[in-house]
Every structure is written in structure tokens, then in C-alpha cells.
C-alpha positions as CSV (number, residue, x, y, z in Angstrom):
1,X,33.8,4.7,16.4
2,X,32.5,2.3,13.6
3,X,34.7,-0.9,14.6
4,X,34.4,-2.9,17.6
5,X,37.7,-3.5,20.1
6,X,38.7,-6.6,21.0
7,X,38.2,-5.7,24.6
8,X,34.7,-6.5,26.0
9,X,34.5,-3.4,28.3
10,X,35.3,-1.2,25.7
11,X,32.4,-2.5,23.7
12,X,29.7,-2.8,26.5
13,X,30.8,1.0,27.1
14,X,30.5,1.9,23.5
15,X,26.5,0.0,23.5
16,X,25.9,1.8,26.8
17,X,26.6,5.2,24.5
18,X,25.1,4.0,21.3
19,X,22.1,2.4,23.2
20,X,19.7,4.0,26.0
21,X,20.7,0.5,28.4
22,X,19.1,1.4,31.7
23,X,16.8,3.8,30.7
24,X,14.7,1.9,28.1
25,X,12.9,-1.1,29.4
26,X,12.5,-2.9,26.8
27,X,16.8,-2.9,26.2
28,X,17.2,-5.8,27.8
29,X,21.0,-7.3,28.3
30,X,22.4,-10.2,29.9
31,X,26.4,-11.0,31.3
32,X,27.9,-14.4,30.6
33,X,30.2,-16.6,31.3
34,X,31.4,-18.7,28.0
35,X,33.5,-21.4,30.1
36,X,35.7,-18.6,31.2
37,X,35.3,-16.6,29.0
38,X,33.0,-13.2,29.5
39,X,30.3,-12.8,26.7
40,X,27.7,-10.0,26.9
41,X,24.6,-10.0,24.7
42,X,22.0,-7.5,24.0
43,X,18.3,-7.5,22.8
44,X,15.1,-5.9,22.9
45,X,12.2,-7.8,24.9
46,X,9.8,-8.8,23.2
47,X,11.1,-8.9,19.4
48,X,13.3,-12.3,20.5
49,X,12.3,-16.0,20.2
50,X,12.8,-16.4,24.4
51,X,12.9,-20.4,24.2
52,X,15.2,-20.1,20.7
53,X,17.6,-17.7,23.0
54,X,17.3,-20.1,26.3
55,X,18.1,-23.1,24.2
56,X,21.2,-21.1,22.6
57,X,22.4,-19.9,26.2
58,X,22.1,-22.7,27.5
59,X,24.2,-25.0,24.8
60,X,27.2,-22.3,25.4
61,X,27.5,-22.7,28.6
62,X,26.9,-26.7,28.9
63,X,30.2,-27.6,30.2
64,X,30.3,-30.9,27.9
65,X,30.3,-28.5,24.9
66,X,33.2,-26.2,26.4
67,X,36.5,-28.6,25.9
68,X,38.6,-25.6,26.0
69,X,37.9,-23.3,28.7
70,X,38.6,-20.0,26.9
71,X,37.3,-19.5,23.0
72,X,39.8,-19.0,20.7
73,X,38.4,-18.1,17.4
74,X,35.0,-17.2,17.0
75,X,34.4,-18.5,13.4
76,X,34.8,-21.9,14.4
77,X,32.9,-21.2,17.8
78,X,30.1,-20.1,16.4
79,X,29.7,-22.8,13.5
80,X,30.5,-25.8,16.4
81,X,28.5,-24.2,19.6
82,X,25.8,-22.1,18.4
83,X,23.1,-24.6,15.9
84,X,20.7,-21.7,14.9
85,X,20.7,-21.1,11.3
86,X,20.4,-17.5,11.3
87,X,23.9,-16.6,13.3
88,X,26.4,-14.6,11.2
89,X,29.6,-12.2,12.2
90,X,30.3,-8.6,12.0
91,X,32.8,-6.0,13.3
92,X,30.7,-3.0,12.2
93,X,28.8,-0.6,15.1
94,X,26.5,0.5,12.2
95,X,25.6,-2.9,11.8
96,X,25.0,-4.2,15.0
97,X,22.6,-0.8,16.0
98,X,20.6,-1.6,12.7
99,X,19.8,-5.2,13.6
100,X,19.3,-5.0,17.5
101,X,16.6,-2.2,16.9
102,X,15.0,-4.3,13.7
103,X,14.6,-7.3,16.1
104,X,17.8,-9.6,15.9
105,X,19.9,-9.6,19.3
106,X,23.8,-9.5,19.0
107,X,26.7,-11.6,21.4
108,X,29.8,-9.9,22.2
109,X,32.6,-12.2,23.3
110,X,35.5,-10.8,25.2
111,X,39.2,-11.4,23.4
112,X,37.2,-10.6,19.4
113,X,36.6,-7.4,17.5
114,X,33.4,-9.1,15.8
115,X,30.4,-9.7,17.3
116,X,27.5,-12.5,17.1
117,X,24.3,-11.4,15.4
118,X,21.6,-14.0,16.3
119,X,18.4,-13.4,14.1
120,X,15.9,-14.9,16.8
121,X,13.1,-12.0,16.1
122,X,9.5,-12.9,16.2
123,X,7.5,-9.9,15.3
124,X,3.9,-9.0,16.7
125,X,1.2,-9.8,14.1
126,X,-2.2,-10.4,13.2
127,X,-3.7,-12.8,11.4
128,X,-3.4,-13.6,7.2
129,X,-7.0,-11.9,6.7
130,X,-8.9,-11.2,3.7
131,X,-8.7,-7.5,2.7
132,X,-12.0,-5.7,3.0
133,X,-11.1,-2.6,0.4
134,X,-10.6,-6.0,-1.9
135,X,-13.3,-9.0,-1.4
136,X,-13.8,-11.6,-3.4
137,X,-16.6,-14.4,-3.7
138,X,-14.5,-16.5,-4.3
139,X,-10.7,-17.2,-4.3
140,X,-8.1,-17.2,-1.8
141,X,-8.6,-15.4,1.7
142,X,-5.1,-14.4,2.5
143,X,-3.9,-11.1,2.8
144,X,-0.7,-8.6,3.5
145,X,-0.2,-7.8,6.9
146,X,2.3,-5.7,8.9
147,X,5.2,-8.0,8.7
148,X,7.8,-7.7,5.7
149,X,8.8,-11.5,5.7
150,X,5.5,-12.9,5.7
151,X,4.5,-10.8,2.7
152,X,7.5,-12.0,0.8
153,X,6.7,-15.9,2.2
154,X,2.6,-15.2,0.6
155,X,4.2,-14.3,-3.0
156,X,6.8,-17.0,-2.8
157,X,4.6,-19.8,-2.0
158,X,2.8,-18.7,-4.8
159,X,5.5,-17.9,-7.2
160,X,7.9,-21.2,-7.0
161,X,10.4,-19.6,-9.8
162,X,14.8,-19.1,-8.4
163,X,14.1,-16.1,-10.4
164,X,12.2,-14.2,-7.7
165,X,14.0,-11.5,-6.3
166,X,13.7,-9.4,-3.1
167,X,16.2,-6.8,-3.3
168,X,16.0,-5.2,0.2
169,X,16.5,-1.3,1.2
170,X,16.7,0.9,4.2
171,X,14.9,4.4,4.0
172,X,15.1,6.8,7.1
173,X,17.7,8.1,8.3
174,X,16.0,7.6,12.2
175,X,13.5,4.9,11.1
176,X,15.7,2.8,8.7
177,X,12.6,0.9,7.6
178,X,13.0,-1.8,5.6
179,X,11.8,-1.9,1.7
180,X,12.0,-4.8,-0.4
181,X,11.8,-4.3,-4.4
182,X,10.0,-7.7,-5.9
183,X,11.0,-8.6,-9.4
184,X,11.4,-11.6,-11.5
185,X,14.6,-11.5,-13.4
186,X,14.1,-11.8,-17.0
187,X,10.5,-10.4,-17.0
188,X,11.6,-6.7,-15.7
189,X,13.0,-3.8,-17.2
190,X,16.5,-3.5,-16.1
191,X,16.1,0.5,-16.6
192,X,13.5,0.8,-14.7
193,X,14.9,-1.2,-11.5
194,X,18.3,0.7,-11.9
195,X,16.1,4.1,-11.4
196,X,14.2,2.6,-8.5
197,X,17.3,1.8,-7.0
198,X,19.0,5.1,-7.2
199,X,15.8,6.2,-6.2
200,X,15.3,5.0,-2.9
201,X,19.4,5.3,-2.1
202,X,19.0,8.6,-2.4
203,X,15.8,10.1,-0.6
204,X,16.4,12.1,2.1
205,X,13.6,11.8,5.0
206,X,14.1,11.4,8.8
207,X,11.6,8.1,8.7
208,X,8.5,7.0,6.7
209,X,5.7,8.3,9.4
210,X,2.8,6.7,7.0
211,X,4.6,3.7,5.7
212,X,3.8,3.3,1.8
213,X,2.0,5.7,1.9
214,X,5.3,8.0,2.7
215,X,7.2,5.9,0.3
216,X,4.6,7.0,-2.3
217,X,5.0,10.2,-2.0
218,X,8.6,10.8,-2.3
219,X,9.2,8.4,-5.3
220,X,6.7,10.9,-7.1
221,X,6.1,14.6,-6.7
222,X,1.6,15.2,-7.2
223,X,1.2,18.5,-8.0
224,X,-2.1,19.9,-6.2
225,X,-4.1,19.5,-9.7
226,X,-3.7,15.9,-10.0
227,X,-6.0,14.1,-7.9
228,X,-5.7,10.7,-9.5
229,X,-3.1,8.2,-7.4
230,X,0.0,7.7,-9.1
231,X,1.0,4.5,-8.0
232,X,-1.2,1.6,-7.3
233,X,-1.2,-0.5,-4.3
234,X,-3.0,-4.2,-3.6
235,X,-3.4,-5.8,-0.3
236,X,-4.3,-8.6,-2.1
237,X,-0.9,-11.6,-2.6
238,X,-2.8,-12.8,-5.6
239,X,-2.8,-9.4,-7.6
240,X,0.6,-8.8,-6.5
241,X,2.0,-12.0,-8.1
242,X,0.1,-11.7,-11.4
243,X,1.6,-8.1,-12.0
244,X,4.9,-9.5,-10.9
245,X,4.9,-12.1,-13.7
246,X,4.0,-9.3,-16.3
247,X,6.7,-7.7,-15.5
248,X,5.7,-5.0,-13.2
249,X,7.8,-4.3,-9.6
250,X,6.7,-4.5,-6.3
251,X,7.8,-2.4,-3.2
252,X,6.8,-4.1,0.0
253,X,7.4,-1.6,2.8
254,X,8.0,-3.4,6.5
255,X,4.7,-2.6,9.0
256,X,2.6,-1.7,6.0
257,X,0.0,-4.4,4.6
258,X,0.2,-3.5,1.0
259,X,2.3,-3.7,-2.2
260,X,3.0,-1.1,-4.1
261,X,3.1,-2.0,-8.1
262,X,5.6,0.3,-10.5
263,X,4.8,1.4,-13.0
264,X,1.2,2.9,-12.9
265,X,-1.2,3.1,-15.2
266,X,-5.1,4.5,-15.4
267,X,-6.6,1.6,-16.5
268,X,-4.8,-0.8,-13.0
269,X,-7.3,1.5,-11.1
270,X,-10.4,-0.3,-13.5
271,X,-9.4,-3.6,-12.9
272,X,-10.9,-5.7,-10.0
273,X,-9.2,-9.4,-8.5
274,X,-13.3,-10.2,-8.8
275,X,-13.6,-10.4,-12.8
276,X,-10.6,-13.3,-12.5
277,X,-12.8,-15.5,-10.4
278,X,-16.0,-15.3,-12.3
279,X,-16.3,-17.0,-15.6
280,X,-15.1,-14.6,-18.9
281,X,-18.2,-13.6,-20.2
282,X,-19.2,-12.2,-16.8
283,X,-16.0,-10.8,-16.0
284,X,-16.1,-8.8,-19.1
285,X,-19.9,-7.6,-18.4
286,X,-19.0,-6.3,-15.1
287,X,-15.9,-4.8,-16.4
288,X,-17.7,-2.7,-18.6
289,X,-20.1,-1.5,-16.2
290,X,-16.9,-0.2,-14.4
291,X,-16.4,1.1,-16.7
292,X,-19.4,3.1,-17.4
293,X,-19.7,3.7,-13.8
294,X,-16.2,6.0,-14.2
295,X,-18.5,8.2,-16.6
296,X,-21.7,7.7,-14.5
297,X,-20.4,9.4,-11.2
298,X,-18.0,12.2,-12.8
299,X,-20.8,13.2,-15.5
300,X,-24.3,12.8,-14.1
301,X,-24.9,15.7,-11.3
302,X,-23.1,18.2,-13.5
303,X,-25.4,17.7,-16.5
304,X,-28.7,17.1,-14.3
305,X,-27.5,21.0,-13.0
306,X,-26.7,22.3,-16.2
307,X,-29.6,20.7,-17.9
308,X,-32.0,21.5,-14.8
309,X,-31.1,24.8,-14.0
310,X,-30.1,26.4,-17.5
311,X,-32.0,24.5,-19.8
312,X,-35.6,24.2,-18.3
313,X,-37.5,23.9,-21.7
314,X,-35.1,20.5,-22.1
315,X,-36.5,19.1,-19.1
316,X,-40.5,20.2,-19.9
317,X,-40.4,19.2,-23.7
318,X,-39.0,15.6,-23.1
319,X,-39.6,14.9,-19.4
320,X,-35.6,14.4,-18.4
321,X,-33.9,14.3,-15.5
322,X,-36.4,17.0,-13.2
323,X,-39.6,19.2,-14.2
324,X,-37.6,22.2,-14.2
325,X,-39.8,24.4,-12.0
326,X,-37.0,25.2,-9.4
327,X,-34.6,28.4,-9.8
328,X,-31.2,27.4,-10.6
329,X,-29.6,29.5,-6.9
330,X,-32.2,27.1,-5.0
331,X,-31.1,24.2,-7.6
332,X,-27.3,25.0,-7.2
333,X,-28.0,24.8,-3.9
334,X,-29.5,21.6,-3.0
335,X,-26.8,19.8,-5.4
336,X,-24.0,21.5,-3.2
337,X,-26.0,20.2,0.1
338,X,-26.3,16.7,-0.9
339,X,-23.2,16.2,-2.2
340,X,-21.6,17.4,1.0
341,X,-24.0,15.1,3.1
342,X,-23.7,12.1,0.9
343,X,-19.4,12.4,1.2
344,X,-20.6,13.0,5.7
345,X,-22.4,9.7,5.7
346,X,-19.9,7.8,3.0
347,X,-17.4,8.5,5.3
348,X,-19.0,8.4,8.8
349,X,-19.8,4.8,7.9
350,X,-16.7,3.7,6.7
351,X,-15.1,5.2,9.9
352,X,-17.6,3.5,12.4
353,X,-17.4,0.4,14.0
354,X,-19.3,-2.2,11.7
355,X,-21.6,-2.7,14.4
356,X,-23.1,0.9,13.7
357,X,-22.1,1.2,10.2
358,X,-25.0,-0.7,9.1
359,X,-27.7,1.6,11.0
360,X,-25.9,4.5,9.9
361,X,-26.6,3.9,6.8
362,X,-30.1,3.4,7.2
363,X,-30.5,6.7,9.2
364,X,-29.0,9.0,6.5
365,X,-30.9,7.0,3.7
366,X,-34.3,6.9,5.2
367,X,-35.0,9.6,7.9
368,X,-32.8,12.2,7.6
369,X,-33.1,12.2,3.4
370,X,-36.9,12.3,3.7
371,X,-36.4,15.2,6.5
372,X,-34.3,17.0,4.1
373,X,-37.4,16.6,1.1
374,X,-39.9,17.8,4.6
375,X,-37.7,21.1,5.1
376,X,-36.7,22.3,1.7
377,X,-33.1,21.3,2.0
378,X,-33.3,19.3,-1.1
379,X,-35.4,17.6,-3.7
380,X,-36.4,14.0,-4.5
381,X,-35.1,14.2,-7.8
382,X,-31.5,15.3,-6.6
383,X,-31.3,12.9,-3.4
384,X,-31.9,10.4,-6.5
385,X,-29.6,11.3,-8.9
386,X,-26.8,11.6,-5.8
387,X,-27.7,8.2,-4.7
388,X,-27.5,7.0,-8.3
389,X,-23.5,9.1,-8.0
390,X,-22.9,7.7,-5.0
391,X,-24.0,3.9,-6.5
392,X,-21.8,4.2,-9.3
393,X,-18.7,5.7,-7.5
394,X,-19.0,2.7,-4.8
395,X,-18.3,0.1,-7.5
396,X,-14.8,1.2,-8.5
397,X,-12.7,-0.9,-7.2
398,X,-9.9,1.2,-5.9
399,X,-11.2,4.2,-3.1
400,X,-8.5,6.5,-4.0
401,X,-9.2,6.4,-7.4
402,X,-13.0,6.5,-6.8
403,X,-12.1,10.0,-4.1
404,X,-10.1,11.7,-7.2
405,X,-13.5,10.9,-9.3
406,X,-15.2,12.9,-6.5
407,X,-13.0,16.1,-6.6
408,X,-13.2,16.5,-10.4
409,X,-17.3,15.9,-9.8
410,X,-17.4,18.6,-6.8
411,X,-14.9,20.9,-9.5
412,X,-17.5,20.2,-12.6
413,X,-20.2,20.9,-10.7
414,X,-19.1,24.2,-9.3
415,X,-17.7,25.9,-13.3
416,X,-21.0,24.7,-14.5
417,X,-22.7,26.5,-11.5
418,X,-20.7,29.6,-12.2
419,X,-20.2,29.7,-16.1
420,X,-22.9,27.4,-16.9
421,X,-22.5,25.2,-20.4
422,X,-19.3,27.0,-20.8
423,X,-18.2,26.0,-17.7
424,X,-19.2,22.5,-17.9
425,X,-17.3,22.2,-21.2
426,X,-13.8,24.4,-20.1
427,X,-14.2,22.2,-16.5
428,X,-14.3,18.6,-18.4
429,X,-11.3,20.1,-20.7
430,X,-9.5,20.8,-17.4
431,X,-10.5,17.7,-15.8
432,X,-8.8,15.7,-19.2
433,X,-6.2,17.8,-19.3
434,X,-5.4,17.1,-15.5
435,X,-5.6,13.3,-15.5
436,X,-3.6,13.2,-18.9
437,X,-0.5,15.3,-17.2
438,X,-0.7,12.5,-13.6
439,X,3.5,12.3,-13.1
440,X,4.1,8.5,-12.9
441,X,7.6,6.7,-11.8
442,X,9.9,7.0,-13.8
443,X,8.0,9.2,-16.4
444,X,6.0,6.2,-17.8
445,X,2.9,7.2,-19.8
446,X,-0.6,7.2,-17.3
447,X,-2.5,6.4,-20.3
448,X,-0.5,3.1,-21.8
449,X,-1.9,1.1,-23.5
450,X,-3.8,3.8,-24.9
451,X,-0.9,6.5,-25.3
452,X,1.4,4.8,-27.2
453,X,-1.3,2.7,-28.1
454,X,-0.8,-1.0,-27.9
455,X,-3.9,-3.1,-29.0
456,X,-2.4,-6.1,-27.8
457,X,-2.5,-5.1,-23.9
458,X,-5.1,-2.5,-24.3
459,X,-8.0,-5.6,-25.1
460,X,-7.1,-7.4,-22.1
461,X,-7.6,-4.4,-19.9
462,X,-11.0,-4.2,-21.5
463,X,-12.3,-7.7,-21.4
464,X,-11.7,-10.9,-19.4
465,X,-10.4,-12.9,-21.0
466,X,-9.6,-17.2,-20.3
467,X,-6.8,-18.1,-18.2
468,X,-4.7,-19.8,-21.6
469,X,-5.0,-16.6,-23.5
470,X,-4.9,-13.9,-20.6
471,X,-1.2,-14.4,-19.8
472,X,1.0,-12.4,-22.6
473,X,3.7,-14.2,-24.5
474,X,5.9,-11.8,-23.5
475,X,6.3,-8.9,-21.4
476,X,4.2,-5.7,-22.0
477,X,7.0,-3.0,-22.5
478,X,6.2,0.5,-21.3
């Protein structure tokens, strides 16, 4: 049964079947009187406004409001009696189970096959906090949280244009969970929001158990080889609104404090909200250190082992990177040792409260490194050039990209420890080869605005440039 009756006790029957009333305390439900005629209104405790809803109660059932003692048409009742702005009609069983378990609470009035939806919700939340995967020195302070409409209300205060759209979704057949897709009309490609669209109507998943994170995965299929992310996400209201005006989209998934951004590219993953709020000619210095750090932490432990361990006359005529003395098993070794303790403490510390994150970090870098030197578990000369990795890798700015850097090092160094320069040079083919063939949305090129090359966006992904010649003069076209 999809309709409602126009007999209350057939409807309170049908929400007692569609609804666990009685046995789920937070249902909560209430019997009224409407002059004299029976309402009955459902609700779940606390997702409702309770001084919004007491207010509404108790204007129906003022008796100076009530000329008539019976309602006759519930149109009209509802625009003279009920002055929240967020009341509307429907006669639809789908509908009504959608909103009451989103947050809004629903009126049924005896005599009417339509019921009252009164969106009085008022979500648990925390506060509008800076993002710690994406500080800033300076700059705004604000960031996503778990709620849907106050992520929309951070990008609209910031974009003032009528041509801001949220398009919203539901995905999950059990979770229904609310996506909005962001886009300013005029700036986005129309083919591309068609596929999204389609996209999302027709995925097939009981509920998003990880949030955008779940929504990620389904929109594009990773095959096991492609370690790099394939879309990119911001917690950040300020990133999200500059990629909105050159045309990217947005999907803003409800309890999930980030944006995703469509279509991705490699070089979104370089870029950092930091080199906007620094002067040019800094921005573009530290830029290019990014950079270089890419190249620093996938390249520099697999050529200090291949150079080190295969190439020991390299090291003894010209004085690089060790003095060559060790066996390249013992060598291979303590590479593979720190490597694997570096990623423990890395993410030890970043799992720890910040009270201990600090010390732990001090631990792993002072005693237990120099214990390692003490007892033959590694050398100074690798603990250096790991630390050096581990420097480099920090200052990415996205940790997903910066953990897919990681597993092409750990892969480098392994062929090279194996098949030695030929490995090194087949591993880096492979390693090319797997970040050129990252699937994107929609079948978008990973590599734009290098492949097809577009000079035009390709310079302003390299350097910082000012404010009046940053923004294009029109959209970059994928």
C-alpha cells in the first residue's frame, strides 16, 4: 500500500506495520485532538526542534484559532494554522517513511488521504573546525562537517550566484542517504552531469557503510594495480568553491565531512589551499618543491639500494650515498626493516591521541633508531635516507595520494632487490604505466592538462599565479 486512506485508523495501522512504533524508543508518536477532529503525528526523538513542534501543537489546538470545529480541507488548514515555513503535503507512504527516518516528522489528520510533513529536524553536530589533513596559516578556519545542509550553507555564503545548484539524490536501498551534486549552471559540462546522474540512479548497494568513501568506490571501478585515488576530495569549503567555479562538480554525501570533486586529475593531488594564501612568488617555490618531493620519496631508497648494493665502486670512487662496504642481502635487508618501521611509527602517531603523538615521535626517532644502529638492525646511512623519504612524502598535500607513492616505493624497491638495475628500470616502467591507465569518472584523461596537452591550464597547475590572472576566462574543457 503506497497511498494513504482517508481513514485515520487505517493509516496509524499501516505506520504501526511500516514503522517499529513500540519497540523503538526513539519512534516517538503523539494522539491529538484538532478541535474535534483526531490528528496523529509521528517523529523520531531527538532529530525534532521540541520548542518548534510545542509551538506548532499548541497553535492547533488554541481554540481561538479553531472557528470550525472539524477541518475541512487541509490545504487551506495547513496554510491558515500551521506558520512554519517548512510544512508541505503528500499522499505517498514512500514518502512519508523517507522523511520521518531523515529527521522531518509527519501529521496525519483523520477525514484526508494526505498527510502533513513538518521539516522541524535539527541534526547532532560539531562544530565548523578547521581540517587538520588541510591547515593553513592563514585563511579561513571553517570546515565540512557531518551535516549535508550546513556544507551546502558554507559554499553558498561563499558563492552568492542564482546559478548554484544542489541537485539532491538518494543512494541505498536500506540507507537512502542523501547526495547532493554541486554545480554552477553555465560553467559545467552538461555531459558530464547527465552521466553522474544516471550514475548514481542506478547503483545498486544496500547503504553507503563508509560514506564518500563508499560513494567513491562505486562511481569508479580501481583495479588492484592502481594505487593512485581516482577522485579527489577537500574538507576544505574554500577549495570546494574555487573548483566549482572552474567548472568541476561536487558530491556532498550527508554524515560525511568532505566533497568530492569530478572530474579527477593527477596534478589536483599537487596542489595545496596553502600556495593561495602566500604571496605568488612563494606559492610557486613551494609548489615546486612538491613537486620534487613526488620524485624524492618514490625514487631515492630504490637508487640508494641499487647504487649501494650493486654498484659499490660508484659509492667508493665519488663518495655517494654510503661507503659501500655492506653485502647487498644485509643491505636489502635493513632498507626492508626501516621502511616497515618508519610506515609503524607514521601511522602509530597519526592514530594516537595528540597528547602521545608528539612523544611517539620522539621515541621512534631518537631511542629506538639509535637502538636499531646499537644492534645491527640497520645503518645510519639508511635510517637517513628513510627519514629524508619519509620528509619528502609528509609534504604532499593529499595522504592518499602520498600512501599510493609509498606502494610503488615498497614495489621499486623490492624488483630492484630481486632483478637489480633491470628491475629498477622494468619496476619504474610499470609504475608509469600503472598511474597512466588510473580509471577516472566518466573516462576523463588522469594526466590533463598534460594528455591532451593544454598549456593554458597546465601553467597554472605549475605556478601560482595572482588572483587577476589565476581565474580562467573560460572554463577548462576536459
Amino acid at each position: 500500500m503506497n497511498k494513504l486512506s482517508e481513514n485515520i485508523d487505517d493509516n496509524i495501522q499501516t505506520a504501526g506495520e511500516l514503522f517499529p512504533i513500540g519497540t523503538s524508543f526513539d519512534l516517538i508518536t503523539r494522539d491529538l485532538y484538532l478541535g474535534d477532529t483526531r490528528g496523529y503525528w509521528i517523529g523520531i526523538n531527538g532529530f525534532c526542534k521540541t520548542e518548534i513542534l510545542q509551538q506548532i501543537f499548541s497553535d492547533l489546538q488554541n481554540p481561538l484559532y479553531m472557528k470550525d470545529s472539524v477541518v475541512e480541507n487541509i490545504q487551506n488548514y495547513m496554510n491558515a494554522r500551521i506558520g512554519y515555513a517548512q510544512a508541505s503535503l503528500t499522499d505517498d507512504w514512500d514518502t512519508i517513511v523517507r522523511n520521518v527516518l531523515s529527521g522531518p516528522s509527519v501529521l496525519l489528520i483523520d477525514g484526508f488521504a494526505q498527510a502533513i510533513i513538518l521539516d522541524v529536524r535539527s541534526y547532532p553536530t560539531r562544530g565548523i573546525d578547521e581540517p587538520d589533513t588541510e591547515k593553513v596559516t592563514r585563511g579561513s578556519r571553517d570546515g565540512f562537517v557531518e551535516t549535508m545542509l550546513f556544507n551546502t550553507n558554507l559554499i553558498r555564503r561563499r558563492i552568492r550566484s542564482p546559478q548554484l545548484t544542489f541537485e539532491i539524490q538518494n543512494v541505498g536501498t536500506e540507507s537512502k542517504t542523501d547526495v547532493a551534486i554541486a554545480y554552477i549552471k553555465g560553467y559545467v559540462n552538461e555531459e558530464l552531469l547527465d552521466t553522474l546522474r544516471k550514475k548514481l540512479q542506478s547503483l545498486q548497494v544496500t547503504s553507503l557503510t563508509m560514506g564518500s568513501k563508499s560513494l567513491e568506490e562505486l562511481l569508479v571501478h580501481k583495479r588492484w594495480y592502481n594505487p593512485l585515488p581516482c577522485i579527489h576530495s577537500t574538507e576544505r569549503p574554500d577549495v570546494a568553491c574555487s573548483y566549482l567555479m572552474e567548472g568541476y562538480l561536487l558530491l556532498i554525501v550527508d554524515n560525511s565531512p568532505e566533497a568530492l570533486i569530478l572530474p579527477c586529475t593527477l596534478f589536483q593531488f599537487t596542489q595545496s589551499p596553502e600556495d593561495y594564501y602566500k604571496s605568488p612568488i612563494v606559492g610557486s617555490y613551494f609548489r615546486l618543491v612538491r613537486f620534487v618531493c613526488i620524485f624524492i620519496s618514490l625514487l631515492l631508497m630504490p637508487i640508494f639500494l641499487l647504487i649501494t648494493a650493486y654498484y659499490p665502486d660508484i659509492t667508493e670512487k665519488w663518495q655517494l650515498l654510503a661507503d659501500g662496504t655492506l653485502p647487498a642481502p644485509t643491505l636489502i635487508f635493513y632498507v626492508l626493516v626501516v621502511e616497515s618501521g618508519l610506515d609503524l611509527f607514521k601511522y602509530s602517531a597519526s592514530l594516537s591521541s595528540s597528547r602521545f603523538a608528539g612523544s611517539l615521535s620522539i621515541v621512534g626517532g631518537l631511542i629506538i633508531g639509535d637502538i636499531a644502529v646499537s644492534l645491527n638492525w640497520a645503518t645510519v646511512e639508511v635510517l637517513f635516507y628513510a627519514a629524508v623519504t619519509l620528509l619528502t612524502s609528509l609534504s604532499l598535500s593529499s595522504m592518499e595520494f602520498s600512501d599510493a607513492v609509498r606502494v610503488y616505493r615498497i614495489f621499486l624497491i623490492l624488483m630492484t632487490a630481486v632483478f637489480r638495475l633491470w628491475g629498477f628500470v622494468g619496476g619504474l616502467l610499470l609504475v608509469i604505466l600503472s598511474a597512466v591507465t588510473t580509471p577516472t569518472f566518466a573516462g576523463t584523461s588522469y594526466l590533463w592538462p598534460l594528455y591532451p596537452f593544454n598549456w593554458a591550464a597546465l601553467k597554472t597547475l605549475l605556478f601560482r599565479y595572482p588572483t587577476f590572472r589565476a581565474q580562467p576566462s573560460k572554463i577548462w574543457k576536459h
